[in-house]
N, C-alpha and C positions, 0 to 999 in steps of 0.2 A: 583432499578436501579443498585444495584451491584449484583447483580446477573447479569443482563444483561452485565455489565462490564466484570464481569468475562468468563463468556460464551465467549463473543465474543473477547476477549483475548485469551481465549485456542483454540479459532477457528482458528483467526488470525494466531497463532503459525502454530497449525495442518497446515494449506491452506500454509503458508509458506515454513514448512520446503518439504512440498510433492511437489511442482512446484518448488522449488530449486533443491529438489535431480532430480528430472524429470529431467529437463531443461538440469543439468548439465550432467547426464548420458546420452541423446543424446547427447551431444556437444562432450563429452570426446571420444562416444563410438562410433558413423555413423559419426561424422564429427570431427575429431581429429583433421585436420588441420585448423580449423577453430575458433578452443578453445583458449583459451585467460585466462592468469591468473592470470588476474584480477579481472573474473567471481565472485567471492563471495560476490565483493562490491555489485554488483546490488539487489540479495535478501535482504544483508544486510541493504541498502538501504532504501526498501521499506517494509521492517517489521520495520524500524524504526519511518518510516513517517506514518504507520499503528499504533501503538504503542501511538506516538503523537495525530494523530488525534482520536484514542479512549479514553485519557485520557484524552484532550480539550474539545471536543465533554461529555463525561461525567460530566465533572465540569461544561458546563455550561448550561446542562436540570436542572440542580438544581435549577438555580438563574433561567433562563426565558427559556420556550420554544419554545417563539417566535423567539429566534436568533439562533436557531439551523442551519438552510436551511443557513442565513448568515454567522454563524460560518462557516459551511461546504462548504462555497462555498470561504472563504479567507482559508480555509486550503488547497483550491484544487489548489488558484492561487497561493500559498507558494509551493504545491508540484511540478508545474508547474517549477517557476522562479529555486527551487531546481534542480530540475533534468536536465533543462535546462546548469546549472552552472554544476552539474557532469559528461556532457556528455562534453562540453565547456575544463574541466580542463583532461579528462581524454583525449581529439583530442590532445592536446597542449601538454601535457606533457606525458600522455603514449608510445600513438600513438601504438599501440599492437593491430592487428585485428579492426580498427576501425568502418568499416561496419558493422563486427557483432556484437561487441559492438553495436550500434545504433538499429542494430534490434531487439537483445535480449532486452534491456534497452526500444523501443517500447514496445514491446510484455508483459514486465510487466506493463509498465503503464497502459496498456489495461486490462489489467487483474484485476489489483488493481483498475481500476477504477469503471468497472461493479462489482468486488466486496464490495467496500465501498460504495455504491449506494445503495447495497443491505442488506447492516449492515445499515447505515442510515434509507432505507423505512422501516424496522423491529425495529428498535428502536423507529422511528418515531409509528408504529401500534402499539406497545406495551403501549409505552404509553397514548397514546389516550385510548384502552383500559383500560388501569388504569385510566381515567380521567373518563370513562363513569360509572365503575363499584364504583364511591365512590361519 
């Protein structure tokens, strides 16, 4: 299981820092007026709540594998109420480009969600694999 931690730690990273620098290089570069510079919260963000939920999600296949799919699915409504709340203080109090803010800040949740979907079913087949071969 730490092997798979780690893996999917340095993925996490890799998949982060390359759709951050993406994202931001169109924004800065074909729509300049539309950039906002505040933009670093949002990856930061969401490689944090990545971060979180592979280091939850690791500590508890240890203890029971039956609460994974429920871990995972109160981390999804934790990421939810979060981002909720960051999109919330940043109308109120930034106010800088707030559409785009909203849509970029979509655009990752989307992303991060079909990819934690897809670190979960592989961690999920890993394991079972390991459960068949012992």
């Amino acid at each position: 299981m730490e092997t798979l931690k780690k893996n999917v730690t340095i993925l996490h990273t890799i998949i982060t820092l390359i759709i951050g620098w993406t994202i931001w290089w169109i924004l800065s570069d074909f729509f300049p007026e539309n950039y906002f510079s505040w933009y670093p919260l949002i990856p930061t963000f969401f490689y944090l709540m990545g971060m979180i939920s592979i280091i939850v999600i690791a500590r508890k296949t240890k203890r029971s594998q039956l609460s994974i799919v429920n871990i995972y699915m109160l981390l999804k409504l934790s990421k939810l109420v979060l981002s909720f709340l960051v999109i919330g203080f940043y109308f109120v109090f930034i106010k800088e480009n707030k559409q785009t803010f909203a849509i970029v800040f979509g655009g990752y949740y989307l992303i991060y969600l079909g990819l934690e979907t897809y670190f979960l079913y592989s961690a999920e087949k890993i394991l079972k694999n390991n459960d068949l071969n012992e």
